[in-house]
KOLSENU-76241 format. One record per residue (C-alpha): y, z, x; residue number from 1. Coordinates in steps of 0.001 Angstrom, whole numbers, plus 500000, padded with zeros to 6 digits. Example, Ala and Ser with C-alpha at 12.3 -4.5 7.8 and 13.67 -1.06 7.14 Angstrom:
2
   north      up    east  num
  495500  507800  512300    1
  498940  507140  513670    2
REM end
This chain:
730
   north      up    east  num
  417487  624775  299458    1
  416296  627327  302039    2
  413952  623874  303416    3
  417435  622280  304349    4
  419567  625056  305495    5
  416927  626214  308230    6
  418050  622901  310438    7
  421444  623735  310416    8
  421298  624664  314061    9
  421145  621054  314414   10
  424812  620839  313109   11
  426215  621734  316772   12
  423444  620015  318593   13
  424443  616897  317738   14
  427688  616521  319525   15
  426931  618245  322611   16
  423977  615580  322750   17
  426821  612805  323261   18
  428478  614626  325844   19
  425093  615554  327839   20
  424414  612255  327743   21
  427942  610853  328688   22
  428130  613498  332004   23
  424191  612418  333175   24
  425607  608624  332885   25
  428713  609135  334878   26
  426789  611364  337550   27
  424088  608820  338353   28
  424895  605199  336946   29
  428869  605499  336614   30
  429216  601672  336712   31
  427090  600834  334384   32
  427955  603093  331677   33
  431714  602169  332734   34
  430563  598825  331711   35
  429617  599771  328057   36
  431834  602421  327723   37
  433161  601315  323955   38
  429701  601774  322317   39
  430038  606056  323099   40
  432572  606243  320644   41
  430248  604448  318513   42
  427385  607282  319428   43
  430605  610198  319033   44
  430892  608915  315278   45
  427734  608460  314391   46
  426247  611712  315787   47
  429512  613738  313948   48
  428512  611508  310557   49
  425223  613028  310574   50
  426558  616445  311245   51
  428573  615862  308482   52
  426131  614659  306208   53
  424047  618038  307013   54
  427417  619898  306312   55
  428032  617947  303037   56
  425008  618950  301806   57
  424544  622553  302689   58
  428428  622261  300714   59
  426898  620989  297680   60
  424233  623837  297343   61
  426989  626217  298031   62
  428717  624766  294911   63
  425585  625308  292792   64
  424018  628143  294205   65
  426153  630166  295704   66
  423836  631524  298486   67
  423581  632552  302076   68
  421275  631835  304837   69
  420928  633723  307874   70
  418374  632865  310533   71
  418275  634861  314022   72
  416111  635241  316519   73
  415910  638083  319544   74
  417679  637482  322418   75
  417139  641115  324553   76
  415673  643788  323378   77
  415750  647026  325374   78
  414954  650809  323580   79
  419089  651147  322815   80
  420023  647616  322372   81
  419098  644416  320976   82
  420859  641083  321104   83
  420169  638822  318345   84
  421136  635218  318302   85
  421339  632949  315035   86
  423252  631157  312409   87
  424665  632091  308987   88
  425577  629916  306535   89
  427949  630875  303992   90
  431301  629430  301771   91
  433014  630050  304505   92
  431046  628068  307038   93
  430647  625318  304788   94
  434440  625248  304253   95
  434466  624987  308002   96
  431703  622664  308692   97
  433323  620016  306540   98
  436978  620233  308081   99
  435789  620295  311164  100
  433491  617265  310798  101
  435808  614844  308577  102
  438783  615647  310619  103
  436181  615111  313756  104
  435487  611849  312895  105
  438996  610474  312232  106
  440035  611458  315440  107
  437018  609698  317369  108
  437927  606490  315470  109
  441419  607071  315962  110
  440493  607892  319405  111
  438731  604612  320456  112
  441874  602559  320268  113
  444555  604815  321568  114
  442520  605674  324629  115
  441189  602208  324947  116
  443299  601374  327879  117
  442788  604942  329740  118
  440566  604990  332722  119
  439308  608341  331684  120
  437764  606998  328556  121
  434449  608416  329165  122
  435696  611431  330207  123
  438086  611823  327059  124
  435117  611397  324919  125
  432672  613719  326475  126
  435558  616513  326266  127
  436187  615502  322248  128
  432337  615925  321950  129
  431994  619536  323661  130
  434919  621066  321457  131
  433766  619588  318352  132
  430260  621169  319271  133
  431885  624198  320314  134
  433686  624591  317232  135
  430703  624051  314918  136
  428650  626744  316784  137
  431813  629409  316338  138
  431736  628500  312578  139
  427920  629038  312556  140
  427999  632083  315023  141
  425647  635023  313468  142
  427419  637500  315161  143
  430125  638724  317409  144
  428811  638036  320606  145
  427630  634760  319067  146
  431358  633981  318120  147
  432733  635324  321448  148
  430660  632781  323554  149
  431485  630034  321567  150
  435384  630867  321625  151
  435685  630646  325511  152
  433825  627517  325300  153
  436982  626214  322449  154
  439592  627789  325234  155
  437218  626277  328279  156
  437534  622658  326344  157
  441187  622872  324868  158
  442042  623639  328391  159
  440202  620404  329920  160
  441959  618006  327055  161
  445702  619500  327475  162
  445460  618732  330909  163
  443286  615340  330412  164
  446244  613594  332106  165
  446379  616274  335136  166
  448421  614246  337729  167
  451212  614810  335391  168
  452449  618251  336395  169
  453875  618934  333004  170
  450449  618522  331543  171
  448683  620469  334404  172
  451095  623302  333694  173
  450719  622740  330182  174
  447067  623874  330261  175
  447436  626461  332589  176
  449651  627898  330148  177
  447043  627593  327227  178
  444083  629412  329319  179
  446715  632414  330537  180
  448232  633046  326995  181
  444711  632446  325218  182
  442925  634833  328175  183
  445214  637893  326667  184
  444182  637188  323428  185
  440742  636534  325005  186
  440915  640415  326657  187
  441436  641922  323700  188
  438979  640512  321550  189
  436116  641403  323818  190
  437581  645038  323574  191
  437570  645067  319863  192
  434003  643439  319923  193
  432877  646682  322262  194
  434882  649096  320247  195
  433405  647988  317006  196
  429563  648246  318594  197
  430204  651626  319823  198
  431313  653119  316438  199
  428927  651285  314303  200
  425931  649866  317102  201
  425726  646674  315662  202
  427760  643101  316468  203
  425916  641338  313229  204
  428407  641091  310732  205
  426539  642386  306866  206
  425488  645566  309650  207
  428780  646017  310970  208
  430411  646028  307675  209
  428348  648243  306063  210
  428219  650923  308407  211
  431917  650489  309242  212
  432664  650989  305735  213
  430441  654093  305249  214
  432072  655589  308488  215
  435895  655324  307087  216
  434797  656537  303693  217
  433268  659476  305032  218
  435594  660248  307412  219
  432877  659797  310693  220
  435211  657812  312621  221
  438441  658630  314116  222
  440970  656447  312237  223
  443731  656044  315140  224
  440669  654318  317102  225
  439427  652235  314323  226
  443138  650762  313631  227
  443109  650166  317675  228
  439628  648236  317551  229
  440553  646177  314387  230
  444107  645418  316202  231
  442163  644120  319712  232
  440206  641740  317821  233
  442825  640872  315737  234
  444685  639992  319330  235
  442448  637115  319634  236
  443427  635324  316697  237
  446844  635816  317436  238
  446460  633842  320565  239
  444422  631150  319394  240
  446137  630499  316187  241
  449673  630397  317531  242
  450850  633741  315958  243
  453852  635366  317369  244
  454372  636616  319986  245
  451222  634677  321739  246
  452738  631359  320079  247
  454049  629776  323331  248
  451228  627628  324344  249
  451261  625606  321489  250
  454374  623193  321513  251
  453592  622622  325482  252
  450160  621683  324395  253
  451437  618253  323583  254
  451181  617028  327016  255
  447887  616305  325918  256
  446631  613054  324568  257
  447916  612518  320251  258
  444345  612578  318994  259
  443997  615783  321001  260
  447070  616788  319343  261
  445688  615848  315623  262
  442250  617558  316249  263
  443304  620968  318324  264
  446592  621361  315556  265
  445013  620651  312726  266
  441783  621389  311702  267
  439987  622954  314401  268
  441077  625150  317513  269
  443821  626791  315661  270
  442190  627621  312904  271
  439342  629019  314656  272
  442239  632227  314797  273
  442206  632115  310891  274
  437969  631724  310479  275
  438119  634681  312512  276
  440471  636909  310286  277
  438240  635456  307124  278
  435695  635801  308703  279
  436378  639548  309559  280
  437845  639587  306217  281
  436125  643045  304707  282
  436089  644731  308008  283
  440294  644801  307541  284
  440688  645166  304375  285
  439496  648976  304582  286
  441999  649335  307579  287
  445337  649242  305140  288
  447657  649545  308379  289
  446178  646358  310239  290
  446220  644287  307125  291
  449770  645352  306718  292
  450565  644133  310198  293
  449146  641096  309856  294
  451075  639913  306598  295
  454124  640858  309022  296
  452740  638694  311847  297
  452478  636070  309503  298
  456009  636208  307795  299
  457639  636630  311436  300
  455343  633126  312375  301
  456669  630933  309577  302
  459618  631731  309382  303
  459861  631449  313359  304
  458245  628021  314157  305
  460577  626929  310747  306
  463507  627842  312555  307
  462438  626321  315975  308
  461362  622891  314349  309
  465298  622554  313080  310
  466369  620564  316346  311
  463697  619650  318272  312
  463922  615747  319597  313
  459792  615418  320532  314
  458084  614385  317362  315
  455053  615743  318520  316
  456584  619171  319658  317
  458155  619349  315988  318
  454767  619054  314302  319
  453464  621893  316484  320
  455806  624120  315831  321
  455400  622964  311928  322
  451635  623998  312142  323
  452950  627399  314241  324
  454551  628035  310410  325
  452012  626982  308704  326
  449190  628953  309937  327
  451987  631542  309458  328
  451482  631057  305828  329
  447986  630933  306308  330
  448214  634748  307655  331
  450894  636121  305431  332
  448227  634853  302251  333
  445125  636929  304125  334
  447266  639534  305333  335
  448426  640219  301602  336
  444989  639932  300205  337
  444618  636150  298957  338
  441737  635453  300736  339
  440708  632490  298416  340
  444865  631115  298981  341
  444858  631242  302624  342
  441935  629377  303045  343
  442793  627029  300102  344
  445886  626098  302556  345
  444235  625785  305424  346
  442255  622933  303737  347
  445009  621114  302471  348
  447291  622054  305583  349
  444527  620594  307777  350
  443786  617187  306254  351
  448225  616544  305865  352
  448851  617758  309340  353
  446120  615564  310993  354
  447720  612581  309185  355
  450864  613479  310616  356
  449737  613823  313921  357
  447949  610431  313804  358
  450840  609362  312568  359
  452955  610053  315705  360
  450811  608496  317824  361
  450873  605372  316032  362
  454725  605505  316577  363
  454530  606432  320269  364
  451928  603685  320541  365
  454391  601412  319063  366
  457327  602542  321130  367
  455817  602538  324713  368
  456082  598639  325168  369
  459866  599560  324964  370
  459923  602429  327226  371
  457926  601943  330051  372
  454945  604015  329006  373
  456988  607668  329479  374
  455817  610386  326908  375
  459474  611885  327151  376
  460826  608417  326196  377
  458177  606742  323242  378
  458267  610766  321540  379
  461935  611079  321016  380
  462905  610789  318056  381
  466867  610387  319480  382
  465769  607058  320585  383
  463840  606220  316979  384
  465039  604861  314154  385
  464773  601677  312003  386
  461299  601485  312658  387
  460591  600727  308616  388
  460352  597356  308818  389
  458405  597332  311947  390
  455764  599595  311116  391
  455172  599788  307432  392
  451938  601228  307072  393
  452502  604242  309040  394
  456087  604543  307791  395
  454125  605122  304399  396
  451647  607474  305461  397
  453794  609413  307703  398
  456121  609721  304686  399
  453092  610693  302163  400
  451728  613294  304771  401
  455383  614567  304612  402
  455643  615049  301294  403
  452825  617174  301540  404
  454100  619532  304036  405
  457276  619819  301851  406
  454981  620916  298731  407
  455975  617742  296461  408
  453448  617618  293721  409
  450759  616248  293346  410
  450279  615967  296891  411
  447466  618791  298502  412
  449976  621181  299923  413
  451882  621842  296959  414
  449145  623426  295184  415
  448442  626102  297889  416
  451965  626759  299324  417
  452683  627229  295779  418
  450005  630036  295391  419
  450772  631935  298161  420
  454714  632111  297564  421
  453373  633480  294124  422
  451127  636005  295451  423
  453547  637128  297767  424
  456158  638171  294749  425
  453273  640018  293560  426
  453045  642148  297189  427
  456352  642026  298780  428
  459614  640700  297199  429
  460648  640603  301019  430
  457963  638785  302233  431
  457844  636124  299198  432
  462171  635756  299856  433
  460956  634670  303091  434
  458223  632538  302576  435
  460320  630579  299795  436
  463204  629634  301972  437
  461059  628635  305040  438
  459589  626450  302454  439
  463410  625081  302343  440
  463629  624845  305856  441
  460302  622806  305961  442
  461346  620218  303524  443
  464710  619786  306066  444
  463175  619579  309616  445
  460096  617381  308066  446
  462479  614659  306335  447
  464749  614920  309469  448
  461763  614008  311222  449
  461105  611184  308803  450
  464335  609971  308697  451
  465285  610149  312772  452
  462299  608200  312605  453
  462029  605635  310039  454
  465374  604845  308851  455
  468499  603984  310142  456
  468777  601779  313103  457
  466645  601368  316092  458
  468361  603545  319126  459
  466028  601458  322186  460
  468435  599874  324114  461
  467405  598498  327831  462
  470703  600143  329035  463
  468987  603712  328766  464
  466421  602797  330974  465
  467287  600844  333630  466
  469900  602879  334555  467
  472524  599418  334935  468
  474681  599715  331432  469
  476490  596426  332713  470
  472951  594579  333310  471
  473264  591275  331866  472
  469973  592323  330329  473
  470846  594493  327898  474
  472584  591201  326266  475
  469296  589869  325411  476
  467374  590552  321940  477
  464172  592401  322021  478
  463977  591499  318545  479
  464497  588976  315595  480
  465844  586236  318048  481
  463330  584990  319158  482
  462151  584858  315319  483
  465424  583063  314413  484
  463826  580443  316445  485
  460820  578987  314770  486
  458655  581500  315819  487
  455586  582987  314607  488
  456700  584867  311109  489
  455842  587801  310255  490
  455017  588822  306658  491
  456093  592457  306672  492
  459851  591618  307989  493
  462169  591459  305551  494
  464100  587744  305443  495
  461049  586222  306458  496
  458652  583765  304977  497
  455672  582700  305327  498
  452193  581228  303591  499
  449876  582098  306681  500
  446941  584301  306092  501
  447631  587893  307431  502
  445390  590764  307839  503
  446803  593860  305830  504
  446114  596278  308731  505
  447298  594464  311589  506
  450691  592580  312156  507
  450766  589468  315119  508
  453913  590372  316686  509
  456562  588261  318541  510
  455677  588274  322327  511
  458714  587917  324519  512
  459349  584663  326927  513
  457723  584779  330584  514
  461179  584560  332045  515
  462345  587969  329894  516
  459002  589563  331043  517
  459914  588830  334583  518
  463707  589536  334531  519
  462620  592853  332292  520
  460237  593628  335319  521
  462871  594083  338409  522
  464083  597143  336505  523
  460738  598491  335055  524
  457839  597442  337053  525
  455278  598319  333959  526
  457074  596442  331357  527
  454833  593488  330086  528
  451702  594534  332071  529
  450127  596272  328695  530
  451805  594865  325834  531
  454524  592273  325855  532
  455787  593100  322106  533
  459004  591422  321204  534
  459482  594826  318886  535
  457476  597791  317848  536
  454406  596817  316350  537
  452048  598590  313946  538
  448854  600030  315255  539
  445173  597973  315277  540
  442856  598281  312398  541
  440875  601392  314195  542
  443990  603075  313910  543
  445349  602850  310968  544
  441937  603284  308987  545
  441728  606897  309831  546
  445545  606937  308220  547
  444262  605355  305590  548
  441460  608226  304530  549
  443302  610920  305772  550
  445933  609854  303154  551
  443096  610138  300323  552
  442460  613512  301712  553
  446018  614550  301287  554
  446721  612753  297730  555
  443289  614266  296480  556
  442313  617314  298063  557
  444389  619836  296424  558
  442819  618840  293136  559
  440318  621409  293980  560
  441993  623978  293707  561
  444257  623037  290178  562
  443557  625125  287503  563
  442384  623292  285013  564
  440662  623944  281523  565
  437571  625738  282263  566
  436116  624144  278638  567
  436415  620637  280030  568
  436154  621254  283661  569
  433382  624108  283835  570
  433080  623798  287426  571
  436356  625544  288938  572
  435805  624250  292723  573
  437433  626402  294730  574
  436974  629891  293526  575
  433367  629128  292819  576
  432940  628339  295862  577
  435273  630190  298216  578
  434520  633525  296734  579
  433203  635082  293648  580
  436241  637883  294852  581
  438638  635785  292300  582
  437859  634005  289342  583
  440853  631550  288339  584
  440577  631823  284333  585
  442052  629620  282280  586
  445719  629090  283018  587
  448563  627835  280749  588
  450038  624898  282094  589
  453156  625927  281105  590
  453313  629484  283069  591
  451491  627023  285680  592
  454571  624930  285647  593
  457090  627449  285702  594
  455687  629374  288412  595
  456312  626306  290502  596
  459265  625139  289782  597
  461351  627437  292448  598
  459437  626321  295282  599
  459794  622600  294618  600
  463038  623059  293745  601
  464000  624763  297285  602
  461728  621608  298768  603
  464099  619445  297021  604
  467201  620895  298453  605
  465770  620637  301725  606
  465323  617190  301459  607
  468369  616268  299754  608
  470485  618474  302633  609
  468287  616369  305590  610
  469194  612897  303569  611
  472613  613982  304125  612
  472595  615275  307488  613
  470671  612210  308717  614
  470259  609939  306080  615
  471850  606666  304996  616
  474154  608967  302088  617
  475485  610346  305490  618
  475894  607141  307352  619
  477546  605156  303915  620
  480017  608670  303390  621
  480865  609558  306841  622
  484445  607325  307041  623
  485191  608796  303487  624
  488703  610991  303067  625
  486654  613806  302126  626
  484249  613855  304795  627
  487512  613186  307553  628
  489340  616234  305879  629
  486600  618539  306032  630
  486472  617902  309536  631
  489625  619195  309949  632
  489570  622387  308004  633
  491147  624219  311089  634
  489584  627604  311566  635
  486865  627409  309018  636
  485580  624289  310934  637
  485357  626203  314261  638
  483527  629131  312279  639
  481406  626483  310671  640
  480451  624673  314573  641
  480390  627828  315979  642
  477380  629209  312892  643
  475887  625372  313665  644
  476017  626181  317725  645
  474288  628872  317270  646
  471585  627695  314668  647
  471161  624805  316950  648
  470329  626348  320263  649
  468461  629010  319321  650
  466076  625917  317859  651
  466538  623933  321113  652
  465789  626364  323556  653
  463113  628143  321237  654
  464440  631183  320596  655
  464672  632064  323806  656
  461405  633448  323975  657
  460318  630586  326608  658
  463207  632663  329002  659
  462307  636048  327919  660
  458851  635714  328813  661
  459976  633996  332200  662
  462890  636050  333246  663
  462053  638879  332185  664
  458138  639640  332369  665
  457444  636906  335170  666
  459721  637620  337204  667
  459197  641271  336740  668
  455424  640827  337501  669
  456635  638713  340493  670
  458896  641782  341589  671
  456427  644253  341305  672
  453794  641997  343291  673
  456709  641603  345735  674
  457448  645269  346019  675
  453738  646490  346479  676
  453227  643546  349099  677
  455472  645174  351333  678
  454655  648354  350473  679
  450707  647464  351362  680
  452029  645443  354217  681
  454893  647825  356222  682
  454379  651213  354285  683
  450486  651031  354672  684
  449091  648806  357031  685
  452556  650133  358839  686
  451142  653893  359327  687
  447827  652397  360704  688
  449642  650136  363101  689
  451669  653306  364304  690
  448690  654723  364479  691
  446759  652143  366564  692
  449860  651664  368826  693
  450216  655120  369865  694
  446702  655401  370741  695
  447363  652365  373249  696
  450338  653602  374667  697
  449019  657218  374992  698
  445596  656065  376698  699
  447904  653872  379149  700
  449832  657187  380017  701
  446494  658797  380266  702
  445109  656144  382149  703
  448279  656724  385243  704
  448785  660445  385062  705
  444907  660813  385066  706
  444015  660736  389009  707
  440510  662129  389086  708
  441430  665634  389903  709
  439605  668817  387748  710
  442667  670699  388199  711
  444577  668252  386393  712
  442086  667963  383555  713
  441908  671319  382847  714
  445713  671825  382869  715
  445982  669153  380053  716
  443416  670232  377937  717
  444822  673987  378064  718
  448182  672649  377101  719
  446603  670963  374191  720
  444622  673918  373079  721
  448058  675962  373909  722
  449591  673671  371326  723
  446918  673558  368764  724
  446611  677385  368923  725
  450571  677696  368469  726
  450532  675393  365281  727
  447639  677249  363826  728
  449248  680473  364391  729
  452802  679406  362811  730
REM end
């Protein structure tokens, strides 16, 4: 056991070996590793398998033994300090090795085909290979220090992949976004770090706990101080896990590339913010003030990115502000004490959110033939719709992964949103009221997500892009007929026929006719150059394999954490080996069952609401008598548009927080700066101009009044002594 574990510094190694050797290659031979570019994703997997493997592993003997390993070695050692450097591995580093490495390597996979056609390939992959590194030496970090160097390096690479595509200026601002809100977060976690050594002169963590803990039972430290400390570092996970108010980076992070999308939202950057908080776990939990402000952090997240998710029209900027909720959740379950819940979601939130995020990008990648490559065109989901019989297989995995994030059973999510809506009734009748309607509004916005998506009819019409609605082009079919035709058949259409052999993950699409390419071309000069798809078209096998296991993940994973009969199951996965803190006993499935009826039954209504709202039971009932006369309930249908109004732009525009922080303390920065600019500039550097200018002026007066005469010299200077003699005297 202890043989294996001592190699775990090897874990983090091995992607940072990829990306060493991917910089070196573009530095000296760029041509020639340009030229066999394709087999580094190959290298990205395979390194990140083995990591995984080594992960798995050290996982297993956590499940049996139940042990921790901590190896350091000295750094600097001086009489009054010492810096130690190491790893520790513990339940909650395994927990964090694994996501980090499965979710790792369906990205890369997923990663080779999206980004196949990008020119900064090499450079995408060399990025994905420092954060995943970086993120496997926070998990493993022995100390503070330890975790502090490894969390700028997440920020340093998060930073690099939102802005991947930099020309764009929405991305570059994007990512300057992410490094200023993450830097405040940043600040105070280095203060909380310094705060914590100076009370209890240690940054390992079994040290700092201990002595900490001694210290506030005897009363040695000064408690106001303390709470201020625990707050700072605290700070940093706000930032980096999207808490409120430091939330504001996150939805703009989707400039970056999707896979960058499924890896930073899901499993890995943002949760680096809850490690952190677990990882700090005991160090709170003595400070009852900071552990009550972070279940209200949490409740005010998920109940905020909920409400902001109602009406956005980016798919991808919906998801974020979905995880932005459920990290909120994630919080509110540490914050009240679940410790074993919180990170019980955060596994199953992980695995469904990365499958969602996939997910998108396998509908953007089908809709950019159609709109000229533009992100704010292929990820709006206004111009989505009937895309079910184009894209089956991510139409089903989409929908199973949003399931999930509703809390349908059996899928993973249910079985930890479900806990932590319990445990909250337990703590706060307030907070659980809260958390059980956002789990309402997370069944609506995810199906309306679905829906806008999947069902209904296609919204792509040439007359939205070329800016000509009278173009004789927008007569012409982009799909089904040609296929009327004779044409190639495709399996997965419905009204269709054919006996040719197919492969299950990929579809052969229609192509269009040279002559539409070239007509199509005059009014968008990139249509046809990539793809010449007659309609959308479902991803390539290296995409949708990924889907495929992430789906497994979400179907499966919250099996671990069921309670089931400890006489037939004797191994009880998740509280053996989260923590021995909480030991699920045997449960009765009927008190089991009860308990979670409510919170599906609020999913449910959420649903059912969305199918109406956007659904085909609103398309088929919309020319009904009832529906036309409660449109015209007079005042109650102005109150009623007026509540909607409301609802609707304070989701739109986010809350207006975007415009708070902008108007109010941008600008106010900005008028400050402004103010002590010309205060430096005609106040200051004003006097010493005056200053310098009267010297000139009073030496040139000097210079013709001075005629070489003694008399004359000595007559000044008396005058001046006169003077100075005179103002001395009064």
């Amino acid at each position: 056991m202890e043989h294996i574990s001592q190699y775990a510094w090897i874990i983090p190694l091995l992607p940072i070996t990829v990306t060493i050797s991917i910089g070196f290659g573009l530095l000296f031979v760029p041509t020639a590793i340009n030229k066999i570019r394709r087999i580094w994703a190959f290298y990205s997997v395979l390194f990140l398998s083995i990591a995984m493997l080594f992960a798995s592993n050290l996982s297993i003997q956590q499940i049996n033994g139940n042990f921790v390993y901590q190896y350091i070695w000295s750094w600097t050692i001086n009489n009054d300090f010492s810096l130690e450097f190491g790893y520790l591995i513990d339940p909650l580093t395994s927990i964090m090795l694994i996501l980090i490495t499965t979710v790792g390597i369906m990205v890369l996979l997923y990663s080779d085909n999206y980004m196949s056609h990008d020119l900064g390939y090499l450079r995408f992959f060399a990025y994905m290979n420092f954060f995943n590194a970086s993120m496997l030496g926070l998990v493993t970090s022995a100390n503070l220090i330890q975790i502090y160097i490894f969390w700028e390096l997440v920020g340093v690479c998060s930073y690099l992949l939102i802005g991947f595509w930099f020309t764009r200026p929405t991305a570059a601002s994007a990512c300057q976004k992410a490094f200023v809100t993450n830097r405040v977060g940043d600040f105070g976690l280095l203060l909380g770090i310094l705060g914590f050594y100076w009370m209890t002169g240690s940054f390992e963590f079994r040290n700092l706990f201990e002595t900490f803990t001694k210290l506030i039972q005897n009363n040695e430290v000064n408690s106001l101080f303390a709470t201020l400390c625990a707050f700072l570092l605290f700070l940093g996970a706000v930032a980096k896990s999207a808490q409120f108010p430091l939330h504001v980076w996150l939805p703009d992070a989707m400039e970056g590339p999707t896979p960058i999308s499924a890896l930073i939202h899901a499993a890995t950057m943002v949760a680096a913010g809850i490690f952190l908080v677990a990882r700090l776990f005991p160090l709170f939990t003595v400070i009852p003030y900071i552990m009550n402000f972070i279940s209200w952090i949490g409740v005010i997240t998920l109940a905020l990115g909920a409400t902001l998710a109602l009406a956005q029209r980016d798919i991808k900027r919906s998801l974020a502000y979905s995880t932005m909720s459920q990290l909120g959740y994630i919080m509110l379950a540490l914050g009240i004490g679940s410790y074993r819940v919180a990170l019980f979601h955060l596994i199953t939130h992980a695995y469904s959110k990365a499958l969602l995020f996939l997910g998108s990008g396998s509908i953007i990648h089908s809709m950019e033939p159609l709109v000229g490559y533009s992100p704010d065109k292929s990820q709006n989901m206004a111009l989505m719709g009937g895309l079910t019989r184009y894209v089956p297989i991510t139409k089903i995995t989409f929908l199973l992964g949003t399931l999930s994030l509703c809390g349908i059973p059996p899928l993973a999510c249910f079985w930890s949103k479900d806990e932590i809506i319990n445990d909250s009734w337990l703590y706060s009748p307030f907070f659980a009221l809260i958390a059980f309607l956002t789990a309402g509004l997370t069944a609506f916005y995810m199906f309306r997500m679905y829906l806008l998506t999947f069902e209904g009819h296609l919204h792509v019409h040439l007359k939205n892009y070329s800016g000509i609605p009278n173009s004789s082009l927008y007569s012409i079919s982009l799909w089904g007929k040609e296929a009327s035709k004779g044409g190639k058949k495709n399996p997965f259409l419905p009204g269709t026929n054919s006996n040719e052999k197919f492969s299950f993950f990929s579809i052969n699409p229609y192509k269009f006719d040279e002559n539409v390419i070239n007509q199509m071309q005059n009014f968008s000069p990139e249509f046809g150059k990539k793809n010449s798809f007659m309609y959308p078209h479902e991803s390539d096998n290296t995409m949708l394999f990924p889907l495929f296991i992430l789906v497994l993940f979400t179907l499966f994973v919250g099996s671990i954490g069921i309670p089931f009969n400890q006489e037939e199951f004797p191994i009880d996965l998740l509280s053996k080996w989260l923590t021995p803190l909480e030991n699920l006993k045997t449960h009765e499935w009927y008190e089991f069952v009860t308990n979670g009826i409510p919170s599906v039954s609020i999913a449910v209504l959420g649903i059912i609401i969305a199918s109406f709202f956007y659904g085909p039971v609103y398309s088929s009932f919309q020319n009904l008598d009832l529906i036309n006369s409660f449109v015209k309930m007079g005042y109650k249908r102005i109150l009623l548009d007026s509540v909607v109004n409301v609802i609707y732009n304070w989701s739109y525009y986010r809350g207006y927080i975007d415009f708070f922080y902008i108007n109010i303390l941008t600008e106010s920065i900005r008028g400050t700066a402004k103010c002590v600019y010309f205060f430096d500039k005609y106040i200051i550097d004003g006097i010493i101009n005056l200053l310098g200018i009267s010297n000139f002026f009073i030496s040139e007066w000097f210079k013709y009044i001075g005629a070489g005469r003694i008399s004359s010299y000595l007559f000044c200077y008396l005058s001046y002594v006169s003077v100075f003699l005179l103002i001395s005297f009064f």
